[in-house]
N, CA and C atoms as an extended XYZ file, in Angstrom:
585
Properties=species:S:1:pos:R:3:atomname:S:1:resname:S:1:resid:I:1 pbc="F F F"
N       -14.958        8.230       13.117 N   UNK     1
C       -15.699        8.472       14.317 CA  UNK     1
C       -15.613        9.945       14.653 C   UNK     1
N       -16.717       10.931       14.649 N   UNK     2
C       -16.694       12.081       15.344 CA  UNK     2
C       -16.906       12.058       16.307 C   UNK     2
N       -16.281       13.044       16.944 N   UNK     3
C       -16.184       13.397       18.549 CA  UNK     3
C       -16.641       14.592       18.972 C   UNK     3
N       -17.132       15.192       19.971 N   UNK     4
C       -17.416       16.504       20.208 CA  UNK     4
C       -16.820       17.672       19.728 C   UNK     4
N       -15.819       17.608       20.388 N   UNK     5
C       -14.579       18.066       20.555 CA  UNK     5
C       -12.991       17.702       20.762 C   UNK     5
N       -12.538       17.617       21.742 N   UNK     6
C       -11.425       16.626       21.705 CA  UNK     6
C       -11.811       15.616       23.026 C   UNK     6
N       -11.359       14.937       22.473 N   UNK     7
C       -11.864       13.488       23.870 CA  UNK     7
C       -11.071       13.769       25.040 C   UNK     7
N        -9.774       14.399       24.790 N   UNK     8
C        -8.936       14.526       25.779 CA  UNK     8
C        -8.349       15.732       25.682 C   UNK     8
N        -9.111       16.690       26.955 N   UNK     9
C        -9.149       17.963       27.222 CA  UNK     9
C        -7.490       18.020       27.869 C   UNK     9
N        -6.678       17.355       28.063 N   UNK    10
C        -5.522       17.951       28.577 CA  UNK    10
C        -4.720       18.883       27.474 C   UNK    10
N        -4.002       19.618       28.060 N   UNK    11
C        -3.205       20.352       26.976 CA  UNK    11
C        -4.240       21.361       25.990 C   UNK    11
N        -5.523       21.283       26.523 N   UNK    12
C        -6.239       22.276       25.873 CA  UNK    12
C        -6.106       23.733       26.483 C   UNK    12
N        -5.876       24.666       26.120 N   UNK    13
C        -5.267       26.177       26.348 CA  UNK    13
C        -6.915       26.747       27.249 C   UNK    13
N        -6.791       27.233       28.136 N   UNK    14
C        -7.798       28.387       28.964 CA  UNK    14
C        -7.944       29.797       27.949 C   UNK    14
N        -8.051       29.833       26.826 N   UNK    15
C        -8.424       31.625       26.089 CA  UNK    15
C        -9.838       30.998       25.936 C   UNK    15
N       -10.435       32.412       25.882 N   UNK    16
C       -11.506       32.111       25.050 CA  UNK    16
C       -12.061       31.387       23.869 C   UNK    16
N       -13.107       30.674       23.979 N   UNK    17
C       -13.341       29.835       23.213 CA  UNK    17
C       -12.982       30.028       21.748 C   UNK    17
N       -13.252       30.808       21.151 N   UNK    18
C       -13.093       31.294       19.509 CA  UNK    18
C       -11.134       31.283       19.480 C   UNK    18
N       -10.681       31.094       20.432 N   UNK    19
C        -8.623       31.475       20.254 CA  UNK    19
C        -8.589       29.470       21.207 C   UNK    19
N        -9.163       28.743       21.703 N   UNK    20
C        -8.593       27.850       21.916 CA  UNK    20
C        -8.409       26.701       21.319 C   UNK    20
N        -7.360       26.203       22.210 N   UNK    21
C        -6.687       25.436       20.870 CA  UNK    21
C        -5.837       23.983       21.475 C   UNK    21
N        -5.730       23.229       21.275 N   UNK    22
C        -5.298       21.775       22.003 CA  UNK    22
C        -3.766       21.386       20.996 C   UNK    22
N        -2.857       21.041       22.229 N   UNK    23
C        -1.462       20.054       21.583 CA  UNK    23
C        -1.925       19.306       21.087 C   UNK    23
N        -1.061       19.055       19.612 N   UNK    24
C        -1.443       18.340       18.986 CA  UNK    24
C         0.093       17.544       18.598 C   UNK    24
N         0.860       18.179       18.237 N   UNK    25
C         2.294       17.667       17.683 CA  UNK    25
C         3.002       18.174       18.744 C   UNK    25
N         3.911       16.675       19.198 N   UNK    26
C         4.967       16.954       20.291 CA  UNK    26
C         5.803       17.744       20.095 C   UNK    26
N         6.884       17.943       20.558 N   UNK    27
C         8.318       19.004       20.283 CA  UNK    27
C         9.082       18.017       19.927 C   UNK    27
N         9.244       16.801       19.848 N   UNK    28
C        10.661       15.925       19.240 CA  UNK    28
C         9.737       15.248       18.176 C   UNK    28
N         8.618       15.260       17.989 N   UNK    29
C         8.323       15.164       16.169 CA  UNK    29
C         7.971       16.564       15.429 C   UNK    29
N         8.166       17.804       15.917 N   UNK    30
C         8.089       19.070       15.179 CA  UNK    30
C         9.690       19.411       15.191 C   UNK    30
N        10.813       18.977       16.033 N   UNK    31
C        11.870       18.789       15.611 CA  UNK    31
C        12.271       18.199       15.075 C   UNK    31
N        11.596       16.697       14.457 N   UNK    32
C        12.259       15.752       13.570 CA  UNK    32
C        11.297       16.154       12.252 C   UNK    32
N        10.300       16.381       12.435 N   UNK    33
C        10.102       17.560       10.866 CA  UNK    33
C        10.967       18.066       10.357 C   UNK    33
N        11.001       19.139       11.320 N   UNK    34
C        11.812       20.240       10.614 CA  UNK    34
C        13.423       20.246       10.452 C   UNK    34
N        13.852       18.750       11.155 N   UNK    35
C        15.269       19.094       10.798 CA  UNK    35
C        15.050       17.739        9.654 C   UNK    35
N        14.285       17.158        9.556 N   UNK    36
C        14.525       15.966        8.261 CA  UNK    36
C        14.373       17.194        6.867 C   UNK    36
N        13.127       18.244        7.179 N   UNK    37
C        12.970       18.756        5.800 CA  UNK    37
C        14.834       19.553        5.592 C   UNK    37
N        15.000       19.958        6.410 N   UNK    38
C        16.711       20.905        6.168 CA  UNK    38
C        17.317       19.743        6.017 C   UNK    38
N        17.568       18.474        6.197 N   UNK    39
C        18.523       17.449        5.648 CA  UNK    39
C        17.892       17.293        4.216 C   UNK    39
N        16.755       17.148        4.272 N   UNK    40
C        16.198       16.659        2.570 CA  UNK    40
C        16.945       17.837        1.624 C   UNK    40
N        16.432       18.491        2.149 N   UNK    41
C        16.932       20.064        0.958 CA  UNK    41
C        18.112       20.581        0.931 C   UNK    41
N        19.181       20.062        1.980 N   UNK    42
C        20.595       20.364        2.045 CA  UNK    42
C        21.159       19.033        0.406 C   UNK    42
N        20.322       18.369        1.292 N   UNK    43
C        21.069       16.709        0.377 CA  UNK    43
C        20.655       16.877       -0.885 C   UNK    43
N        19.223       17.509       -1.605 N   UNK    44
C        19.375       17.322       -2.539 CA  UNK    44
C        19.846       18.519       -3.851 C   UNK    44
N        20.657       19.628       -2.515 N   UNK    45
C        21.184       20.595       -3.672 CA  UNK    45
C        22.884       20.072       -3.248 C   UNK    45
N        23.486       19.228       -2.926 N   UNK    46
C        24.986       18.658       -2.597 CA  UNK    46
C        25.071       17.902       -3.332 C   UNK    46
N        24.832       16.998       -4.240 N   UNK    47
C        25.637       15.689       -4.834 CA  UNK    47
C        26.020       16.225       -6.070 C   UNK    47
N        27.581       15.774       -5.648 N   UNK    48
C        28.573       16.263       -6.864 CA  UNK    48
C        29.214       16.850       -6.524 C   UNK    48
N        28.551       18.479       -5.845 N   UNK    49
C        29.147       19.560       -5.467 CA  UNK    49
C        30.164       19.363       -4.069 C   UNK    49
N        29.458       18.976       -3.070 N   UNK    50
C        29.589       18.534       -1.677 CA  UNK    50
C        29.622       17.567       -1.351 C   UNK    50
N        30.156       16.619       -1.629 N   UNK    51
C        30.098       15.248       -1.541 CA  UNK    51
C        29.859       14.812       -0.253 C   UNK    51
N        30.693       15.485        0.626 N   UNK    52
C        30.819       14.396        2.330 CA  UNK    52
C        29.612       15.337        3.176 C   UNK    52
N        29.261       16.669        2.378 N   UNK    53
C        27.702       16.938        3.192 CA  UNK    53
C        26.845       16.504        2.628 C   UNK    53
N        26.425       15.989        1.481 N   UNK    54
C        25.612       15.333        1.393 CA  UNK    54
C        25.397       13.810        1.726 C   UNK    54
N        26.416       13.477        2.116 N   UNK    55
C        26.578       11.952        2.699 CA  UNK    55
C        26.254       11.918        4.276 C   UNK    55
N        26.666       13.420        4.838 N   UNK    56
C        26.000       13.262        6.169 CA  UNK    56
C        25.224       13.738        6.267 C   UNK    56
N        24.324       14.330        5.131 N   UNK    57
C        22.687       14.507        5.584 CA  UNK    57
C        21.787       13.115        5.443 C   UNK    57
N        22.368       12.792        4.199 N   UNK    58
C        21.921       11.358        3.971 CA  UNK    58
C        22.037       10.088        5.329 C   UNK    58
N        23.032       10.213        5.854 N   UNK    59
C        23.253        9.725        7.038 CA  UNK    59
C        22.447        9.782        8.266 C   UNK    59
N        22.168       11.223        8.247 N   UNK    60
C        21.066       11.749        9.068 CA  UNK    60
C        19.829       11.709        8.715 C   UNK    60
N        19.195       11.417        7.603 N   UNK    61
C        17.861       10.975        7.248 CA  UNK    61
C        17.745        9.458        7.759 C   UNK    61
N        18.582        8.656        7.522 N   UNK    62
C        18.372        7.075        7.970 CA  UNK    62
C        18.286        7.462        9.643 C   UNK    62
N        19.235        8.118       10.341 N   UNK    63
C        19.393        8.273       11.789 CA  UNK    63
C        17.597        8.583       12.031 C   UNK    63
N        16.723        9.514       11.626 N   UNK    64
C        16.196       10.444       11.774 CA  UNK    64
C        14.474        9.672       11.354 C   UNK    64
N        14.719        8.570       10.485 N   UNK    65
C        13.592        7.630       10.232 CA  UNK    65
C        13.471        6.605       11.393 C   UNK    65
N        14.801        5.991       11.637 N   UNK    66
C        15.069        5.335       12.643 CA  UNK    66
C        14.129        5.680       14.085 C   UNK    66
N        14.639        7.063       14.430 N   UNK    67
C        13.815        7.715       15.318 CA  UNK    67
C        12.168        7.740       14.827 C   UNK    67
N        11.695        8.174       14.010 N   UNK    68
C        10.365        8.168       14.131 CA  UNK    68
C         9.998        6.859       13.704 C   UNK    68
N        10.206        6.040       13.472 N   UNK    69
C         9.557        4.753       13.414 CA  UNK    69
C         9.795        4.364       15.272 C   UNK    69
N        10.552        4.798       15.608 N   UNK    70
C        10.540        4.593       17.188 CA  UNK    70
C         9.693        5.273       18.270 C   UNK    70
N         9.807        6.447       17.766 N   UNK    71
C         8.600        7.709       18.069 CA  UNK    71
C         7.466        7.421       17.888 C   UNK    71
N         7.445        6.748       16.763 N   UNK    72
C         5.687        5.972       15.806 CA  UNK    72
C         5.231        5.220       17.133 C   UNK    72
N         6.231        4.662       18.064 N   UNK    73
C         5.300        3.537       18.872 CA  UNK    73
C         5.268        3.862       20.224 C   UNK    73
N         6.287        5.023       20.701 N   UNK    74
C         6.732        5.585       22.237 CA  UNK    74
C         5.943        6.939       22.125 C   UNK    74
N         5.843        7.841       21.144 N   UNK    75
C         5.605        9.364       21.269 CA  UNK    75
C         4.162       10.101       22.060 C   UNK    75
N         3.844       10.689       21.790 N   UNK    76
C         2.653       11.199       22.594 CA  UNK    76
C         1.546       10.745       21.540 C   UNK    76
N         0.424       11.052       21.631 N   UNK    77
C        -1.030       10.446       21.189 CA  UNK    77
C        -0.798       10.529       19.712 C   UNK    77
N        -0.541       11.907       19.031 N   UNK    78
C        -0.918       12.386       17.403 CA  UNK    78
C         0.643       11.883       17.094 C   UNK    78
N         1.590       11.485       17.903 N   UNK    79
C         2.708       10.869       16.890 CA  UNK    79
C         2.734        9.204       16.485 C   UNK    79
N         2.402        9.053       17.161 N   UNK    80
C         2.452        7.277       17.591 CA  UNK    80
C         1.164        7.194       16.014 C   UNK    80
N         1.865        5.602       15.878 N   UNK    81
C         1.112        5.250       14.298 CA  UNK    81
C        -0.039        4.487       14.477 C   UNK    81
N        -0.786        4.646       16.036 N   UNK    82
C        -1.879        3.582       16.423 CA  UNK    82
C        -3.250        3.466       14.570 C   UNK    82
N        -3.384        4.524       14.303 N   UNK    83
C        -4.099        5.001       13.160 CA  UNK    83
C        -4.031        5.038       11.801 C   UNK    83
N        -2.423        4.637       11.257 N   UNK    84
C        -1.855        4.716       10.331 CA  UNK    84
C        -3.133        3.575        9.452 C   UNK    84
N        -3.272        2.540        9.596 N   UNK    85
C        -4.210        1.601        8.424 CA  UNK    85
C        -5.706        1.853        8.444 C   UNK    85
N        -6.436        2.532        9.574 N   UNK    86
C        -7.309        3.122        9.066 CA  UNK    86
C        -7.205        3.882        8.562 C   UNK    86
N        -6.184        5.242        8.477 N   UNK    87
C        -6.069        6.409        7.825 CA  UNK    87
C        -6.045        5.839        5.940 C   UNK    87
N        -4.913        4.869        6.298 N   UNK    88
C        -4.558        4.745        4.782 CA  UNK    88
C        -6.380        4.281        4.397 C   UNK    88
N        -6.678        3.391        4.673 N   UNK    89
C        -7.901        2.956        3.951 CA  UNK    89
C        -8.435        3.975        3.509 C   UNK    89
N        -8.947        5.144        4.542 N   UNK    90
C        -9.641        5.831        4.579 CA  UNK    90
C        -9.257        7.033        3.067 C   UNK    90
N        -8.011        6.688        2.847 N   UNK    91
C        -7.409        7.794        1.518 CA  UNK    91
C        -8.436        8.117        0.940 C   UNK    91
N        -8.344        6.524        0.222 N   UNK    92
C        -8.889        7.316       -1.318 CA  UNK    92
C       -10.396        8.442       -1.621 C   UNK    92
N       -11.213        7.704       -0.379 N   UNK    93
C       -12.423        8.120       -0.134 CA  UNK    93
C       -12.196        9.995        0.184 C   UNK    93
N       -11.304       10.063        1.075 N   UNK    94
C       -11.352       11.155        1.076 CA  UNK    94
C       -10.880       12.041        0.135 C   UNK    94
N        -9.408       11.469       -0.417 N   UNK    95
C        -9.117       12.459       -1.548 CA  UNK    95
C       -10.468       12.488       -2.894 C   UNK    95
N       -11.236       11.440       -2.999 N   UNK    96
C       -12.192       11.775       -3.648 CA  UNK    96
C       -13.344       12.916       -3.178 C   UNK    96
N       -13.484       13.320       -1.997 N   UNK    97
C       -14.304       13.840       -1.304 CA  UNK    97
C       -13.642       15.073       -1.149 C   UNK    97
N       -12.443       15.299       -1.102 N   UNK    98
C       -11.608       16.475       -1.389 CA  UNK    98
C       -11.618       17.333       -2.156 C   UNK    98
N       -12.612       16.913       -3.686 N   UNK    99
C       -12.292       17.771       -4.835 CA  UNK    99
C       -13.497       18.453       -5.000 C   UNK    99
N       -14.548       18.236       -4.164 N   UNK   100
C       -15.543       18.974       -3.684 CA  UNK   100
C       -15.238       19.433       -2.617 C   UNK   100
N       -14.049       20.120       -1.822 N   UNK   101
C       -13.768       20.710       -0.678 CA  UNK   101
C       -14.327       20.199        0.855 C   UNK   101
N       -14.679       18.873        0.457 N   UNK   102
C       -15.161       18.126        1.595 CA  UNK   102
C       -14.038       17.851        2.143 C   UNK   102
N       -13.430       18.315        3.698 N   UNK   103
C       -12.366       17.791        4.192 CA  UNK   103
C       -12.431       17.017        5.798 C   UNK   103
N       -13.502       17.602        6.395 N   UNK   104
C       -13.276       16.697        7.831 CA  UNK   104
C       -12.754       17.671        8.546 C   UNK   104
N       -12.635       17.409        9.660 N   UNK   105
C       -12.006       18.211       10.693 CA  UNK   105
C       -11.014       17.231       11.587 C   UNK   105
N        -9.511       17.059       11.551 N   UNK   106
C        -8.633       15.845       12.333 CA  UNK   106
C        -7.826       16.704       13.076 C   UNK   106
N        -7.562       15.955       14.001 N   UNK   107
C        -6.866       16.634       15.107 CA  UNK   107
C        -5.549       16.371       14.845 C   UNK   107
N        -5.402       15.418       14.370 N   UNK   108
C        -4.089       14.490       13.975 CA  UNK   108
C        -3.930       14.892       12.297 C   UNK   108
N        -2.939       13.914       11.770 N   UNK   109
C        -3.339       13.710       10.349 CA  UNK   109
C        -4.195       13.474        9.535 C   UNK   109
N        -4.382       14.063        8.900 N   UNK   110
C        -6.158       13.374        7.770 CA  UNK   110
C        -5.487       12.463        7.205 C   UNK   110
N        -6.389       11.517        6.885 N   UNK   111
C        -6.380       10.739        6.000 CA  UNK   111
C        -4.979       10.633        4.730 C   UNK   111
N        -5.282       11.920        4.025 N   UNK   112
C        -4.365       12.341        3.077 CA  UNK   112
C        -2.673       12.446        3.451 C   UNK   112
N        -3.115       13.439        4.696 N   UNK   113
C        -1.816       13.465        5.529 CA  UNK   113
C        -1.075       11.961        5.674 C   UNK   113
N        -1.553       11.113        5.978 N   UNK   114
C        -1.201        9.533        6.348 CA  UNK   114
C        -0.117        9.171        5.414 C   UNK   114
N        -1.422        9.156        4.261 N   UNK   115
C        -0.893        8.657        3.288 CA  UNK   115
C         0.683        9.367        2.276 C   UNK   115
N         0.845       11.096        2.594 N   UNK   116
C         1.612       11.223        2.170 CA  UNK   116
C         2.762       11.017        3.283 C   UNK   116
N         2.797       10.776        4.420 N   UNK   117
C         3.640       10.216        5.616 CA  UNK   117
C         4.274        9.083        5.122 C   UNK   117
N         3.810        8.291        4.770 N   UNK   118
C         4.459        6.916        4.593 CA  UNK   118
C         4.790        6.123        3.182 C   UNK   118
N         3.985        7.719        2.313 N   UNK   119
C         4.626        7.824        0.604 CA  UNK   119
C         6.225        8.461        0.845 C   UNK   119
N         6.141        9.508        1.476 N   UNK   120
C         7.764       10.172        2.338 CA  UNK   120
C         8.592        9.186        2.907 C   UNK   120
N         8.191        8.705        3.627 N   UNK   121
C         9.017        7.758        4.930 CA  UNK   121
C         9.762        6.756        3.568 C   UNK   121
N         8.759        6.218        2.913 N   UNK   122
C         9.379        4.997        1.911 CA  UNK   122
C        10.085        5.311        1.096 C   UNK   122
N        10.125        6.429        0.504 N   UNK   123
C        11.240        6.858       -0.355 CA  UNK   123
C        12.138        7.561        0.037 C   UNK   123
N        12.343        8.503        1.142 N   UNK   124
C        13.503        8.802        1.815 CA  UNK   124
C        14.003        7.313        1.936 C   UNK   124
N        13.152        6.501        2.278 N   UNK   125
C        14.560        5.129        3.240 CA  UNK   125
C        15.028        4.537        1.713 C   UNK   125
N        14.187        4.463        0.562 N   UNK   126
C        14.753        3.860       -0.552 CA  UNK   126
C        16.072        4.986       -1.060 C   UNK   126
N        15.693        6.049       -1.160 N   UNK   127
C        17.208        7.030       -1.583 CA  UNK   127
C        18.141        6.898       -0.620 C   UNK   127
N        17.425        7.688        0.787 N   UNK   128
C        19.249        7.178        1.775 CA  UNK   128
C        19.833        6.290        1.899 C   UNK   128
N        18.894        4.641        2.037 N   UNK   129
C        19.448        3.563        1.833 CA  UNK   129
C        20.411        3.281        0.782 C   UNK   129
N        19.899        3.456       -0.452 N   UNK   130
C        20.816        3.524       -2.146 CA  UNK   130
C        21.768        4.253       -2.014 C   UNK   130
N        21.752        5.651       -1.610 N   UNK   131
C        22.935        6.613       -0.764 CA  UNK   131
C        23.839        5.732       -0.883 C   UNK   131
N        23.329        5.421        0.745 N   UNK   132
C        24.696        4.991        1.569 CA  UNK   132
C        24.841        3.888        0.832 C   UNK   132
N        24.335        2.640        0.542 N   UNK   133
C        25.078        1.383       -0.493 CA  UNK   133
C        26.100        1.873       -1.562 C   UNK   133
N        25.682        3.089       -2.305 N   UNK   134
C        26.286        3.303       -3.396 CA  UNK   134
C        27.616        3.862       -3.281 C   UNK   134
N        28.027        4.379       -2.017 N   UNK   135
C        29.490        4.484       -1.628 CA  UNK   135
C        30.060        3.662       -0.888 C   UNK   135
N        29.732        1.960       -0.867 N   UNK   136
C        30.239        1.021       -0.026 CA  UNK   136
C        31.269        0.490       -1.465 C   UNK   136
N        32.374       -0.214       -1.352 N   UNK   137
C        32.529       -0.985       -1.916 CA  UNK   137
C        32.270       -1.972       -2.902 C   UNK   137
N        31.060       -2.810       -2.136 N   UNK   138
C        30.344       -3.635       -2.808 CA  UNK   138
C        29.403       -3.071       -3.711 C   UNK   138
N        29.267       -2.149       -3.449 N   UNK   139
C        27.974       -1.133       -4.555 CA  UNK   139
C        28.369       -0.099       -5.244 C   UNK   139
N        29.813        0.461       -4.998 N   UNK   140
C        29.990        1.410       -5.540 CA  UNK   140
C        29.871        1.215       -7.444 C   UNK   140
N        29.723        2.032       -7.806 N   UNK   141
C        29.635        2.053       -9.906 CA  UNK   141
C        28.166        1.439      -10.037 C   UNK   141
N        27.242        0.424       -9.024 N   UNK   142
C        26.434       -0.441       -9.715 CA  UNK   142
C        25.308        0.215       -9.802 C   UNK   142
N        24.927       -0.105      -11.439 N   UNK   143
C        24.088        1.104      -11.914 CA  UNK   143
C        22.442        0.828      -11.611 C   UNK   143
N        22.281       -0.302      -10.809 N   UNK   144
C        20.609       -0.547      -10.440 CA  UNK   144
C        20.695        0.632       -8.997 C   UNK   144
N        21.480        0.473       -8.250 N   UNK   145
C        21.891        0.865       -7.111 CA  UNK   145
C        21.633        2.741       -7.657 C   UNK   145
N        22.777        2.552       -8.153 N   UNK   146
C        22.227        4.778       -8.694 CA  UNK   146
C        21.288        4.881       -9.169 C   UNK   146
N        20.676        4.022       -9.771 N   UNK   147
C        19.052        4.752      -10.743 CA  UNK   147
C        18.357        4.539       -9.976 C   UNK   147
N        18.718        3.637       -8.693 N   UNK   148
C        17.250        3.901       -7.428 CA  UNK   148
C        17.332        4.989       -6.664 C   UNK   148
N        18.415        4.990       -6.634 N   UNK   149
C        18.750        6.608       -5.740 CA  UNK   149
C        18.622        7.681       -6.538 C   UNK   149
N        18.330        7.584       -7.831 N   UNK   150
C        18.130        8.985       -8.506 CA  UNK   150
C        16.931        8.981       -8.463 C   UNK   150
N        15.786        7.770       -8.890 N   UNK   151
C        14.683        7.770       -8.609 CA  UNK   151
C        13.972        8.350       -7.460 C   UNK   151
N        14.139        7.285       -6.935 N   UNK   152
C        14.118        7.839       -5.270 CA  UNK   152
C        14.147        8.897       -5.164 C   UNK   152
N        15.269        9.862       -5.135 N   UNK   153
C        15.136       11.041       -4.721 CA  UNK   153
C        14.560       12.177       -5.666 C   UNK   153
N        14.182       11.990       -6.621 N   UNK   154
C        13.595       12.878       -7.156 CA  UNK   154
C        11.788       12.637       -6.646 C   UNK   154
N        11.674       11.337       -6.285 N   UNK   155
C        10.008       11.067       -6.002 CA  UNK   155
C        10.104       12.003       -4.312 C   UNK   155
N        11.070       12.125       -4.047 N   UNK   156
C        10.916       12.694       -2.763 CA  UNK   156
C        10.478       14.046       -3.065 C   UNK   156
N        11.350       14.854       -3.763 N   UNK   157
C        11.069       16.073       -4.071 CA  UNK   157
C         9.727       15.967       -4.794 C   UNK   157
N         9.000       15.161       -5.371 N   UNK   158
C         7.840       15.587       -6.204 CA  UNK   158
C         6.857       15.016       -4.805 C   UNK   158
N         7.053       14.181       -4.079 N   UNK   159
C         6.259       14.059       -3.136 CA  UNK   159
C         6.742       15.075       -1.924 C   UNK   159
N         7.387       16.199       -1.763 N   UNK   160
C         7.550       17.883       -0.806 CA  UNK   160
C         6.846       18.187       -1.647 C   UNK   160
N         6.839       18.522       -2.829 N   UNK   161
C         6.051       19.697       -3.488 CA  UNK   161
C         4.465       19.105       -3.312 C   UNK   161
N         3.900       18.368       -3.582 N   UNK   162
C         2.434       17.670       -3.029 CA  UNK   162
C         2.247       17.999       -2.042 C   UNK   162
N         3.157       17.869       -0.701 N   UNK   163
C         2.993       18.104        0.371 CA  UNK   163
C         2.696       18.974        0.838 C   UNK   163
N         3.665       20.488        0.400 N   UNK   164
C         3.396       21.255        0.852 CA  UNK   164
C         2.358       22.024       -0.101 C   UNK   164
N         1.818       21.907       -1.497 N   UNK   165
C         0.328       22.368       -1.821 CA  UNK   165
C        -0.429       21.873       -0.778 C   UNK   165
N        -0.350       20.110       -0.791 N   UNK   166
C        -1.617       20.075        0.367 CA  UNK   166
C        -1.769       20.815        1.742 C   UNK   166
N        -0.920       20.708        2.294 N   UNK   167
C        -0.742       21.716        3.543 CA  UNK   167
C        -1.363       23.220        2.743 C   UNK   167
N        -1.016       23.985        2.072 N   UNK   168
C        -1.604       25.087        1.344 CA  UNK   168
C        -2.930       24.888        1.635 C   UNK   168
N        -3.455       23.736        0.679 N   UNK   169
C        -4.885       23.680       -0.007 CA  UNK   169
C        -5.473       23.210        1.691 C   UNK   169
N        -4.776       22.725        2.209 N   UNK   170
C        -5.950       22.599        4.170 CA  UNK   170
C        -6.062       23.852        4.817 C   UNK   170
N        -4.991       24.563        4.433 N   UNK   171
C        -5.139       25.696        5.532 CA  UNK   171
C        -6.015       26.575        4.602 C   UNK   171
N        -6.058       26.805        3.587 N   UNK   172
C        -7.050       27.577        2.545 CA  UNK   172
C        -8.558       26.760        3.293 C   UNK   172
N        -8.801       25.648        2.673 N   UNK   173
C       -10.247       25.439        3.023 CA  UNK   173
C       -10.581       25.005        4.520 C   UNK   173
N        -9.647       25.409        5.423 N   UNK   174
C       -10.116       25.153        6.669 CA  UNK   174
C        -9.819       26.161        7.502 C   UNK   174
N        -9.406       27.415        6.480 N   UNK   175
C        -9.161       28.559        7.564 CA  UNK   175
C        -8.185       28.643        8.914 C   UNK   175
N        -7.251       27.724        8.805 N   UNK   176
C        -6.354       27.041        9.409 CA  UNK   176
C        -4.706       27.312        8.854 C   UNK   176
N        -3.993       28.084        9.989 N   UNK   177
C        -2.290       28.019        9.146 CA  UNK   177
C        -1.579       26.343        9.799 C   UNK   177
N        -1.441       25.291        9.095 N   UNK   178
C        -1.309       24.562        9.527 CA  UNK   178
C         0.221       24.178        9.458 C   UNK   178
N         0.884       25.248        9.140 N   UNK   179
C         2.164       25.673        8.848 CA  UNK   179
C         2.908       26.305       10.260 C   UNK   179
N         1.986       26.883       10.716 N   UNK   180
C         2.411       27.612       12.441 CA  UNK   180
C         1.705       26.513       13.076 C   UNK   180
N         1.247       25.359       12.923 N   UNK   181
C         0.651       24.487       13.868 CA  UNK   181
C         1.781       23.289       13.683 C   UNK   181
N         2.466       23.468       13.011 N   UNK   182
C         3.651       22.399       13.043 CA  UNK   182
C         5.008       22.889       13.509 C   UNK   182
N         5.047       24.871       13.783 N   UNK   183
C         5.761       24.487       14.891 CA  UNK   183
C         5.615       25.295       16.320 C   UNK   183
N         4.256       25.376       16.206 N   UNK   184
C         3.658       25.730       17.825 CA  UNK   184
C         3.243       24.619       18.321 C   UNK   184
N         3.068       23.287       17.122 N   UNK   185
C         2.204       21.879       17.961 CA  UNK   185
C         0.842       22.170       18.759 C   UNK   185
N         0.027       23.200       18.971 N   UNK   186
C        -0.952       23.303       18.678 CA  UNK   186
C        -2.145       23.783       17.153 C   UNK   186
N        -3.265       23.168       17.646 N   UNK   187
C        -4.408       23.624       16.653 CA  UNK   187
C        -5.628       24.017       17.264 C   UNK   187
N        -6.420       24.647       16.483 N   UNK   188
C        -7.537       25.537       16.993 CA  UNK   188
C        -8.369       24.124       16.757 C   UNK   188
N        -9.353       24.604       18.541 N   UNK   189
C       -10.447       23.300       18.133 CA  UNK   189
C       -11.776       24.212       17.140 C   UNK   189
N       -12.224       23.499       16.797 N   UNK   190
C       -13.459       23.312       16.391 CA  UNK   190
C       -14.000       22.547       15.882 C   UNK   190
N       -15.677       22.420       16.425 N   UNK   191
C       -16.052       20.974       15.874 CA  UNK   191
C       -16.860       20.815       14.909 C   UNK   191
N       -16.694       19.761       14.324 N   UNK   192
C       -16.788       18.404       14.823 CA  UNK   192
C       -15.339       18.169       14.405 C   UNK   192
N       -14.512       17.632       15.104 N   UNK   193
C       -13.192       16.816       15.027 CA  UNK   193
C       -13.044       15.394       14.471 C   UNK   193
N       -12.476       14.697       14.292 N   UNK   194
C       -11.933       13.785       14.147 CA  UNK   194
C       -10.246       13.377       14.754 C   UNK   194
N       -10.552       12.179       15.662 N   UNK   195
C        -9.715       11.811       15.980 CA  UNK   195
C        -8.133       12.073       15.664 C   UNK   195
């Protein structure tokens, strides 16, 4: 569904039109960004080396999913997951529509964005989960238990590096740093938008 502009002018900035720009990402999901990415990347240069920091970053990724799956349903408009199954539907179409630089204009996550949200979310919880099992007792040595957590966490890192090309490849074809919009939580309007 396109929209004018934004349906909901609150939080839209008074500059001149060509510099304004509407909240888009709250401050306690641009803080749970940015401190999940420093737990991801602490945790996955520690195992072996650091054992009990990488167990409490790992610790803090489960804490930290916990929260945004909670955030997903309490947070302000662009955090909350009201959109998440149209987005996903909407993938493939767009990443096909993508490779002709067709991208849309979203106020929120695109489509793509969605989908790598909850490609992330699922494999962080499959590695931290395996994590933490694999130093319990009952799990410690068992080798289905480590090869999911090695799995796991290496799909994490190959799904950051996707991530952040795509973030690259949006702000390239949309003239957009969408890199300072994750942690100013605003974006420049222009239309036509999408929800």
């Amino acid at each position: 569904m396109i929209e004018e502009a934004v349906p909901d002018m609150r939080g839209v900035s008074d500059r001149r039109p060509a510099d304004r720009t509407v909240a888009v990402w709250d401050l306690p999901l641009r803080l749970w960004h940015w401190t999940l990415a420093t737990c991801v990347l602490v945790a996955w240069f520690t195992p072996t080396v650091q054992d009990r920091i990488h167990r409490i970053v790992g610790y803090s990724v489960i804490g930290l999913l916990v929260f945004r799956l909670i955030w997903g349903g309490l947070g302000s408009r662009y955090s909350r997951f009201r959109m998440t199954g149209v987005r996903l539907r909407a993938a493939p179409g767009y990443l096909w529509n993508l490779r002709r630089g067709m991208t849309g204009r979203y106020i929120g996550l695109n489509p793509a964005g969605t989908l790598m949200l909850v490609a992330l979310m699922l494999a962080l919880a499959v590695s931290a989960i395996t994590g933490a099992l694999s130093v319990t007792v009952t799990f410690f040595g068992v080798w289905w238990i480590e090869d999911t957590h090695a799995v796991a966490s290496d799909a994490v890192m190959i799904l950051i590096v996707l991530h952040v090309a795509g973030v690259v490849l949006m702000s390239v074809l949309q003239r957009e740093n969408l890199i300072r919009a994750m942690i100013t939580g605003r974006k420049r309007i222009r239309a036509p938008f999408r929800d």
